[in-house]
VOBA-1610 file (N, C-alpha, C; in pm, whole numbers, padded with zeros to 5 digits, always signed):
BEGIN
Unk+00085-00120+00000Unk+00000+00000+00000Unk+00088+00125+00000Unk+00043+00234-00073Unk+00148+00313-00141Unk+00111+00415+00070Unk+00187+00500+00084Unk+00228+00585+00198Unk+00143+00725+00162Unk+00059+00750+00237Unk+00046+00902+00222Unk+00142+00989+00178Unk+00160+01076+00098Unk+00257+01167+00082Unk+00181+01315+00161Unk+00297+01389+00302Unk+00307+01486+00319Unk+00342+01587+00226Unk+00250+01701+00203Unk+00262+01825+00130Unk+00260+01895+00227Unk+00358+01969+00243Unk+00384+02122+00301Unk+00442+02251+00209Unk+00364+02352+00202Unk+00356+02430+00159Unk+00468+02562+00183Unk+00556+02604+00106Unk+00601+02730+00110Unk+00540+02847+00067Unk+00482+02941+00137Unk+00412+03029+00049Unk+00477+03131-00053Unk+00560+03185+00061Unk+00627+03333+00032Unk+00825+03275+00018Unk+00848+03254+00135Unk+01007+03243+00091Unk+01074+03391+00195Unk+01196+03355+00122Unk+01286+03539+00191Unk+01275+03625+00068Unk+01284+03593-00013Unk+01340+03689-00128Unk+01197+03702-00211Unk+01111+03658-00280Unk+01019+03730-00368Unk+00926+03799-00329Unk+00856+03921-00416Unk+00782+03993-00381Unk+00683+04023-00453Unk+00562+04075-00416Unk+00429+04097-00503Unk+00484+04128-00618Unk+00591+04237-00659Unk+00610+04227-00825Unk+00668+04087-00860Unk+00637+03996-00825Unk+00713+03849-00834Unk+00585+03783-00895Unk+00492+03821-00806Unk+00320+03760-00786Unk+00250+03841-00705Unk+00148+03856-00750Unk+00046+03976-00613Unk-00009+03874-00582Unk-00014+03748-00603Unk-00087+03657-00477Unk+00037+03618-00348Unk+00136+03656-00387Unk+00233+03621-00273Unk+00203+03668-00140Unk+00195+03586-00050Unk+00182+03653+00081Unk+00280+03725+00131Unk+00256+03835+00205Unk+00369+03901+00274Unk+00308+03950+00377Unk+00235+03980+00460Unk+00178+03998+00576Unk+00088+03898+00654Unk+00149+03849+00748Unk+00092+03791+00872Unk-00027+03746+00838Unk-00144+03809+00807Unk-00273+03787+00778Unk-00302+03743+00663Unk-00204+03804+00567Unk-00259+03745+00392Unk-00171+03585+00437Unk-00067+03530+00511Unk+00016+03415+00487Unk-00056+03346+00588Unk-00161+03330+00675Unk-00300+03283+00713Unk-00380+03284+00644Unk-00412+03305+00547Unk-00539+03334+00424Unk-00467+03253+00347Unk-00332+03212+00277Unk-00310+03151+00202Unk-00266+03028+00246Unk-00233+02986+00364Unk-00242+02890+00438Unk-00337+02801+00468Unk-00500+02873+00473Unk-00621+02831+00496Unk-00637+02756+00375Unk-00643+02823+00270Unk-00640+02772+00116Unk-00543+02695+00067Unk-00448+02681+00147Unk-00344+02518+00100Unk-00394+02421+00194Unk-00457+02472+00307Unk-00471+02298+00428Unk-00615+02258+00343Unk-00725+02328+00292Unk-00817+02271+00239Unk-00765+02222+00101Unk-00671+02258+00012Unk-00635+02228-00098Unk-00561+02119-00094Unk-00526+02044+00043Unk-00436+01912+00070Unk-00298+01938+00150Unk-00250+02050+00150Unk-00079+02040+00217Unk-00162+02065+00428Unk-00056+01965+00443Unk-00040+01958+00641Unk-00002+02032+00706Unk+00127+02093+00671Unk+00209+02175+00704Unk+00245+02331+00610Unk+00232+02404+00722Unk+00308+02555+00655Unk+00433+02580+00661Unk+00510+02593+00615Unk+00662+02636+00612Unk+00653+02823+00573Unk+00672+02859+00716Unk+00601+02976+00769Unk+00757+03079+00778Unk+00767+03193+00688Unk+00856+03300+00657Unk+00772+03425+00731Unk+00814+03501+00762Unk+00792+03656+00817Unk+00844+03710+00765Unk+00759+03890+00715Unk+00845+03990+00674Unk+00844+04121+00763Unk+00930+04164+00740Unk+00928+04293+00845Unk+00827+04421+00755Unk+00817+04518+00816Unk+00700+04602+00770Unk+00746+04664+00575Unk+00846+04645+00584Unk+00943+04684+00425Unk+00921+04575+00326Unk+00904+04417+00384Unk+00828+04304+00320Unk+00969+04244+00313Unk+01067+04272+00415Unk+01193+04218+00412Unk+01201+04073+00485Unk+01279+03979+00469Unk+01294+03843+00544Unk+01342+03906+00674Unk+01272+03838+00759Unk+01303+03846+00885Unk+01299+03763+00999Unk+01402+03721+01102Unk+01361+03660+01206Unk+01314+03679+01315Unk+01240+03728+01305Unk+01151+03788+01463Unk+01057+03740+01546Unk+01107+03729+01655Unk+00993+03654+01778Unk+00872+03668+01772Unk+00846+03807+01779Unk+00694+03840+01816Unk+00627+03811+01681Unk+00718+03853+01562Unk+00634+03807+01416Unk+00569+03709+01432Unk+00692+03611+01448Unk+00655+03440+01468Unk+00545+03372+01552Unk+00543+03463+01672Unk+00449+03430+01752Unk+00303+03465+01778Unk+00294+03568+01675Unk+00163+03608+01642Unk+00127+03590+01505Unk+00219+03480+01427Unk+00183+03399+01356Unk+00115+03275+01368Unk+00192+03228+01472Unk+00138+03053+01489Unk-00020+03100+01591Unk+00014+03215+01670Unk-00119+03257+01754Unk-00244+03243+01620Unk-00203+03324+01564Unk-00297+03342+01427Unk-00336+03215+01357Unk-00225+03160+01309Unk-00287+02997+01258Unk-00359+02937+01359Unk-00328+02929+01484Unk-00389+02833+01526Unk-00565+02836+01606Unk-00570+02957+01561Unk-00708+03036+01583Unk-00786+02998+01451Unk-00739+03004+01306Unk-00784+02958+01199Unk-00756+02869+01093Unk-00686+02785+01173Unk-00655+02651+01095Unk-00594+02593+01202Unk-00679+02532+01315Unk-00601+02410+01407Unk-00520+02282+01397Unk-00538+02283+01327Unk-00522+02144+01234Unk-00371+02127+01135Unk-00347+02218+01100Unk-00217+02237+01024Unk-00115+02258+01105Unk+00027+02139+01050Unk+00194+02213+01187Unk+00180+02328+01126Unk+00243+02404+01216Unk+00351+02517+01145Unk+00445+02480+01147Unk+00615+02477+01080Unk+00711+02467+01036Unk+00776+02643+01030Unk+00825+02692+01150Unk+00894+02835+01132Unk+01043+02763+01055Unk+01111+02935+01009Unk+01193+02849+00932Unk+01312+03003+01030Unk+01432+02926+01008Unk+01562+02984+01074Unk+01666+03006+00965Unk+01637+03046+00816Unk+01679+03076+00690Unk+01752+03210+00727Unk+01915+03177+00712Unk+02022+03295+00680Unk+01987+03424+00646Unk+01998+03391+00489Unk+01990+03507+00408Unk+02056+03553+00392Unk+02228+03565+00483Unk+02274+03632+00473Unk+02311+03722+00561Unk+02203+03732+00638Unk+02171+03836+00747Unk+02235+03801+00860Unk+02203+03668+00909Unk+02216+03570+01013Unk+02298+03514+01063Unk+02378+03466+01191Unk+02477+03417+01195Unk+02378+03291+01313Unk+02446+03187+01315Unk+02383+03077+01367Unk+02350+03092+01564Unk+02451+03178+01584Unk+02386+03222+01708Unk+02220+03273+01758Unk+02205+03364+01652Unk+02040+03434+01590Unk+01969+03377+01560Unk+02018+03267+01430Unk+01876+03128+01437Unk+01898+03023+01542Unk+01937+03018+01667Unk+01916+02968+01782Unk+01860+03044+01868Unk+01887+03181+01866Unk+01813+03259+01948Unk+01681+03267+01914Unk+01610+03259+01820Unk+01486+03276+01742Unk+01389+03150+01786Unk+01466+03029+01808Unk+01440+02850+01822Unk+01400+02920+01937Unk+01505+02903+02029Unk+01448+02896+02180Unk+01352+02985+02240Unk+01399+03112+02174Unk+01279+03223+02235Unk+01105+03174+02171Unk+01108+03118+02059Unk+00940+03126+01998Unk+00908+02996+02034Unk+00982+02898+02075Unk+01004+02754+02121Unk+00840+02687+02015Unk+00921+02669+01856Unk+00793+02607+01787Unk+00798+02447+01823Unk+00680+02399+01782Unk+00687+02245+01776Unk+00770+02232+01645Unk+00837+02313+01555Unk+00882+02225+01391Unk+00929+02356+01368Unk+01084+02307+01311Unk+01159+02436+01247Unk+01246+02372+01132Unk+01273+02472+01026Unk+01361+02422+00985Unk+01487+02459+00993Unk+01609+02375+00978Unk+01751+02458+00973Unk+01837+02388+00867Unk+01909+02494+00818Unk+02010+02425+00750Unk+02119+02402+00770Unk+02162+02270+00748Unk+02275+02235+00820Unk+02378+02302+00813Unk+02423+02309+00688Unk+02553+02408+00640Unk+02547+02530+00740Unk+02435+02595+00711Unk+02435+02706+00789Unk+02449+02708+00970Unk+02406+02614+00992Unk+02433+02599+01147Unk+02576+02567+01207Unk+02598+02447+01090Unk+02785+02395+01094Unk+02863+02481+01071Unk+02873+02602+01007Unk+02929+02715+00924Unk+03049+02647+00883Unk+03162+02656+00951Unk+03300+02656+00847Unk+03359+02516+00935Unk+03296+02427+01052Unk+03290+02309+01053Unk+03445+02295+01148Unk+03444+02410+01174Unk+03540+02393+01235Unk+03511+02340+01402Unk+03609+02295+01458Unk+03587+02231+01623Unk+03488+02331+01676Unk+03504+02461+01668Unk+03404+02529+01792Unk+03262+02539+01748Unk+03240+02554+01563Unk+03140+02609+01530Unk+03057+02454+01537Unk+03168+02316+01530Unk+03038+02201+01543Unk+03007+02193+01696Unk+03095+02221+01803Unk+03085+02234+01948Unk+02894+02330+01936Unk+02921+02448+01883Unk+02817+02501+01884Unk+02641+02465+01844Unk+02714+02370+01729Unk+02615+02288+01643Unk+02554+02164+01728Unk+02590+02137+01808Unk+02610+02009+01877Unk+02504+02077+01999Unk+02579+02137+02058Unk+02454+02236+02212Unk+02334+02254+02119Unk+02311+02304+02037Unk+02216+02372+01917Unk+02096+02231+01932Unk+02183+02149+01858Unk+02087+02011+01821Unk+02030+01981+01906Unk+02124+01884+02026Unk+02059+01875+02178Unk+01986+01940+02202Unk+01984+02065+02220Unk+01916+02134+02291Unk+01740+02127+02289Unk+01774+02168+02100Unk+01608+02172+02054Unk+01550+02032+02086Unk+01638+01904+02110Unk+01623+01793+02076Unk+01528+01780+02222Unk+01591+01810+02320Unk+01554+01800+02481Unk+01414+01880+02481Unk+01396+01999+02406Unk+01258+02079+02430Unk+01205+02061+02371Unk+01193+01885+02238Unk+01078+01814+02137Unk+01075+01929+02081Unk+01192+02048+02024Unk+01125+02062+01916Unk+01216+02024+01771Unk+01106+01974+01654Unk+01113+01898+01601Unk+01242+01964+01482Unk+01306+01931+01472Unk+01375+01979+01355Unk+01392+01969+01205Unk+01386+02002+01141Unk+01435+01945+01003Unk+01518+01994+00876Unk+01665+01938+00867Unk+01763+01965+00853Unk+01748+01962+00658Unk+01792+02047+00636Unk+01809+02099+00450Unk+01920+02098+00413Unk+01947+02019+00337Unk+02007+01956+00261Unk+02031+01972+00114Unk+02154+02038+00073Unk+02201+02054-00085Unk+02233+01994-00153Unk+02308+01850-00145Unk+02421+01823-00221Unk+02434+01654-00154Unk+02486+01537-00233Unk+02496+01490-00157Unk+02619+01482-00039Unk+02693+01548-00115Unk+02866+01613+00003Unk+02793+01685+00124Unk+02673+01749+00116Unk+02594+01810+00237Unk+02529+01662+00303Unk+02507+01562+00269Unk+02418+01459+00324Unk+02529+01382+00369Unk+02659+01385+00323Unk+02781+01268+00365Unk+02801+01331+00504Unk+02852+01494+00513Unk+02880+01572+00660Unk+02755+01522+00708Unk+02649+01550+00692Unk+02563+01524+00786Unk+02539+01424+00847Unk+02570+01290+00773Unk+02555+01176+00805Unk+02678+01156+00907Unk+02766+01192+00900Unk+02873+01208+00967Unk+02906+01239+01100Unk+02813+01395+01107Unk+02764+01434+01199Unk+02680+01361+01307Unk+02571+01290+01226Unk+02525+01209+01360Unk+02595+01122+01411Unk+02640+01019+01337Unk+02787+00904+01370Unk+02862+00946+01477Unk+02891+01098+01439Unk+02996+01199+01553Unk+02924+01222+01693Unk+02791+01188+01675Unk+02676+01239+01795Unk+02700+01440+01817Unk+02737+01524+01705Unk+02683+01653+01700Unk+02514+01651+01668Unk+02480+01611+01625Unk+02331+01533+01638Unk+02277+01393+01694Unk+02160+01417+01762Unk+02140+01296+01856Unk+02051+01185+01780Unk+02103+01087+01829Unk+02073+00995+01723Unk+02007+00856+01849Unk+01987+00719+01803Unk+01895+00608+01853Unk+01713+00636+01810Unk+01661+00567+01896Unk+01526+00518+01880Unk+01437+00637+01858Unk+01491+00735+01958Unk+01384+00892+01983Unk+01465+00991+01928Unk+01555+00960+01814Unk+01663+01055+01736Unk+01679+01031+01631Unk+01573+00987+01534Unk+01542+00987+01413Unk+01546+01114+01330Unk+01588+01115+01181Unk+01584+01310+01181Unk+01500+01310+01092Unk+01420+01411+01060Unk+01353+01510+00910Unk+01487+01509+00881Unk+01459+01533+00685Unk+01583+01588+00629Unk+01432+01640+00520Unk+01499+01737+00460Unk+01457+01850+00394Unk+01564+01845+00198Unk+01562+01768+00107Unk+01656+01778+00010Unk+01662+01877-00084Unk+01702+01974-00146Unk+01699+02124-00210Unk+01721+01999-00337Unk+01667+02029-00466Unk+01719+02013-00566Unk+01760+02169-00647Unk+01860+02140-00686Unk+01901+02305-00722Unk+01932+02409-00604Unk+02028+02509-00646Unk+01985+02581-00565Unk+01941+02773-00619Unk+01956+02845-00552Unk+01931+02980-00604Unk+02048+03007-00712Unk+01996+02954-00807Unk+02115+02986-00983Unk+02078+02911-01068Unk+02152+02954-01188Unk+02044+02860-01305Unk+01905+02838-01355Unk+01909+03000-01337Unk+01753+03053-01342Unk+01642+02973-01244Unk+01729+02953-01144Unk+01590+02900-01067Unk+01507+02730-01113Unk+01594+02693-01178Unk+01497+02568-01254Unk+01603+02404-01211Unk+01514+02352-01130Unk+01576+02222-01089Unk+01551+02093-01192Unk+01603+02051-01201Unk+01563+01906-01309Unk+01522+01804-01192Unk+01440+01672-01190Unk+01425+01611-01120Unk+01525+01479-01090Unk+01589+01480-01227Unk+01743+01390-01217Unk+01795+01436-01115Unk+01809+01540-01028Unk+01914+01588-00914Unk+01898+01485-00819Unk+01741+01427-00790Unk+01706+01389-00686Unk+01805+01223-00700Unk+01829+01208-00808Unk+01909+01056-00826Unk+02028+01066-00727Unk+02109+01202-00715Unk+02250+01230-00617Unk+02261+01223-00485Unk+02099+01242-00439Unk+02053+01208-00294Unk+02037+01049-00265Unk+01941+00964-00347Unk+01882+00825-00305Unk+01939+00740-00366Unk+02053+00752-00448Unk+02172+00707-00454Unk+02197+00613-00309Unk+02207+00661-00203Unk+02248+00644-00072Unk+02095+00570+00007Unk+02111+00510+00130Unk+01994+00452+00163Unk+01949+00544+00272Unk+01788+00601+00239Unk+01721+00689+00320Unk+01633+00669+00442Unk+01644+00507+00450Unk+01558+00442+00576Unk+01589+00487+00695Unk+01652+00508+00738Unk+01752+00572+00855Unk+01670+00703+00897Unk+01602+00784+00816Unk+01537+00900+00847Unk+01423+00892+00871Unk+01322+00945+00975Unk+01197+00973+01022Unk+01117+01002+00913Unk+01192+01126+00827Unk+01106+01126+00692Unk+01200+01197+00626Unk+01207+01220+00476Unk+01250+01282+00360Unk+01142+01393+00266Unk+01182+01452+00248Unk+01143+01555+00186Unk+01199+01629+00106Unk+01157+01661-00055Unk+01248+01734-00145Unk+01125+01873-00166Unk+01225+01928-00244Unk+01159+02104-00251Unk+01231+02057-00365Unk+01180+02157-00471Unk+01249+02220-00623Unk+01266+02327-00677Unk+01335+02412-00764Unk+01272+02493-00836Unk+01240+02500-00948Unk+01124+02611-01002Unk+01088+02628-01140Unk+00963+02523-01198Unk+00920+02544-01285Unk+00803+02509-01352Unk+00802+02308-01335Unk+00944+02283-01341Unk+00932+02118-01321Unk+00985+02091-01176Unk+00898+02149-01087Unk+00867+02141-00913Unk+00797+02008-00946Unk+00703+01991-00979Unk+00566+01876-00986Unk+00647+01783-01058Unk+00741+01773-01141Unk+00790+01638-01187Unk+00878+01598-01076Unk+00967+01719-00973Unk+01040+01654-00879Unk+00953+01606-00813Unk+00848+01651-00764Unk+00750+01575-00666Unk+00702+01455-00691Unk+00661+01424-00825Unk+00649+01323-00862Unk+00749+01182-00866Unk+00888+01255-00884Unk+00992+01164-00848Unk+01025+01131-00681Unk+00999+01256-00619Unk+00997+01204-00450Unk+00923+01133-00441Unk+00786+01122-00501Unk+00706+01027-00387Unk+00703+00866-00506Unk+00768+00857-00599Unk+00770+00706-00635Unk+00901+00707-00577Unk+00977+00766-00512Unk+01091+00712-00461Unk+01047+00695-00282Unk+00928+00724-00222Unk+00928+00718-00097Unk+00913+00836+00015Unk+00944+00910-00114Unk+00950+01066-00037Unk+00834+01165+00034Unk+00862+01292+00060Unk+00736+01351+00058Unk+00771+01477+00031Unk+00672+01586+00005Unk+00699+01686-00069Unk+00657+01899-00028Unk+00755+01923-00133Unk+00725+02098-00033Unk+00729+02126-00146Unk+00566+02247-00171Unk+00596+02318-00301Unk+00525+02468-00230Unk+00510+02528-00328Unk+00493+02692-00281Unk+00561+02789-00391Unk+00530+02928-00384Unk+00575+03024-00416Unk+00712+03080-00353Unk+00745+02999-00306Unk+00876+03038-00216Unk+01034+02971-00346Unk+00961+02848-00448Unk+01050+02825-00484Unk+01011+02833-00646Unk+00858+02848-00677Unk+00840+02827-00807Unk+00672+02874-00832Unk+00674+02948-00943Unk+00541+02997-00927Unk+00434+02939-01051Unk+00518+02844-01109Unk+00419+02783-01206Unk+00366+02598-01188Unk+00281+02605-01288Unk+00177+02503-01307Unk+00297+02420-01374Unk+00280+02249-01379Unk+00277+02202-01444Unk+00329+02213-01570Unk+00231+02300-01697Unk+00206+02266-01793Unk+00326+02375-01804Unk+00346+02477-01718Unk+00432+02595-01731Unk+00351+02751-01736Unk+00214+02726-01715Unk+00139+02829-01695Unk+00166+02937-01535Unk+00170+02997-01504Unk+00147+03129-01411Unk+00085+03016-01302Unk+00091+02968-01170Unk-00041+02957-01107Unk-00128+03072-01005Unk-00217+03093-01003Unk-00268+03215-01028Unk-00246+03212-00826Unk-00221+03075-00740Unk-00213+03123-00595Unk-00145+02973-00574Unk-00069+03009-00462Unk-00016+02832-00389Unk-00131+02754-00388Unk-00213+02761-00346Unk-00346+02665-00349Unk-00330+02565-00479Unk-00310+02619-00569Unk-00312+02575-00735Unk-00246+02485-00747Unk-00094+02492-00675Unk+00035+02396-00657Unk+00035+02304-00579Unk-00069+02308-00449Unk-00103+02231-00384Unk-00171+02166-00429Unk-00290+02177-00502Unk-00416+02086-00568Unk-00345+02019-00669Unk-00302+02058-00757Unk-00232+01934-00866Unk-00197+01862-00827Unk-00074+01869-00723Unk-00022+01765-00644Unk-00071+01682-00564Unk-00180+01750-00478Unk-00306+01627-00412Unk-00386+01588-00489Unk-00382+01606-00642Unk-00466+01560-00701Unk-00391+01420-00767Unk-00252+01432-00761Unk-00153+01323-00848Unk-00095+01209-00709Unk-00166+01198-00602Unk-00138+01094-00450Unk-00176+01115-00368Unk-00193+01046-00264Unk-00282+01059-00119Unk-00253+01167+00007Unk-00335+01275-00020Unk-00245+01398+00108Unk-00247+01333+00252Unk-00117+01305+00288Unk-00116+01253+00440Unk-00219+01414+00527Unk-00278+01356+00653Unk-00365+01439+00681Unk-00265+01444+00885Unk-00241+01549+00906Unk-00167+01577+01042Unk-00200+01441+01117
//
């Protein structure tokens, strides 16, 4: 019997903006409105970005927390997934400070970015980091580029900088592509990941970019996987048409396998 496939939704992202799409969410209330319209359209989970009042990426407590206040007043039923995304801005001290202060049930992080230059102190750091969230259940899930990003990581747990046994299973999160190359992932990428054996993980999950998002998805879930689409990484249909809201990206996809339901 084939597995529910999880859909979680990116709406918005750090970087695009209404001249990108005017259905893009960028305020608190419109990324609840478009949230409402992906949990009925099939996705479980929100993979939940904040912007500051300029519509800039931001990591902010109170954003965050009168976000999930907000979802969970009008859509009980859906995780939230806050996300602890760089940008650039960020140094891994800040997306720990952000973890502990909004203390979500589900975040995401990226590994690279947490490991930074992998040196003894910054995995020392990485290591308190993991534990930590690990001890206050909240849930993590680690993003992943490359498979040279999945070898360190794998590595990493072996090393116990991540906690590992029975109740230390991880999310992993797989990027096909990344920000270059016009934005457009092929779904062959996903061959460089499952190459390797993925049983070991709680769950898998690929994201894509560009118009052939839905063929990667389609390749995650005959490979076992499960899937993240949104305006955060790609704003078209299928066929290569415009989709006129995330909802759109969500429905094709619950329309092509079984939406696991929270």
């Amino acid at each position: 019997m084939t597995q529910p496939t999880i859909i979680m939704v990116a709406p918005n992202g750090a970087r695009k903006q209404k001249s990108d799409h005017p259905a893009l969410p960028v305020t608190i209330a419109e990324t609840v409105t478009a949230a409402k319209a992906c949990f009925d359209a099939g996705a479980s989970i929100l993979h939940a970005h904040v912007r500051d009042e300029n519509g800039a990426h931001v990591l902010d407590a109170e954003r965050y927390i009168s976000l999930l206040d907000a979802m969970r007043s009008a859509v009980p039923e859906m995780l939230i997934q806050i996300t602890t995304e760089a940008v650039g801005r960020y140094n891994p001290q800040e997306q720990a400070d952000i973890v502990f202060t909004v203390k979500p049930d589900f975040v995401s992080v990226g590994f690279g970015e947490m490991t930074g230059d992998a040196s003894a102190n910054a995995m020392a750091y990485a290591r308190d980091f993991y534990h930590q969230a690990h001890a206050q259940n909240i849930h993590v899930q680690h993003i992943l580029y490359s498979a040279e990003n999945m070898a360190s990581f794998k590595r990493a747990v072996a090393d116990g900088i991540l906690p590992s046994g029975s109740s230390g299973k991880h999310h992993v999160l797989l990027v096909l592509g990344r920000y270059a190359a016009n934005f457009q992932s092929d779904p062959d990428d996903l061959q460089h990941f499952i190459k390797d054996d993925l049983s070991d993980f709680a769950s898998w999950s690929v994201c894509a970019f560009g118009y052939r998002e839905f063929d990667a998805m389609q390749a995650a879930i005959a490979a076992g996987g499960h899937c993240r689409v949104g305006f955060e990484n790609n704003l078209y249909l299928k066929d290569g048409t415009l989709a006129p809201d995330n909802a759109a990206l969500v429905r094709q996809l619950a329309q092509s396998c079984t939406p696991a339901t929270r």
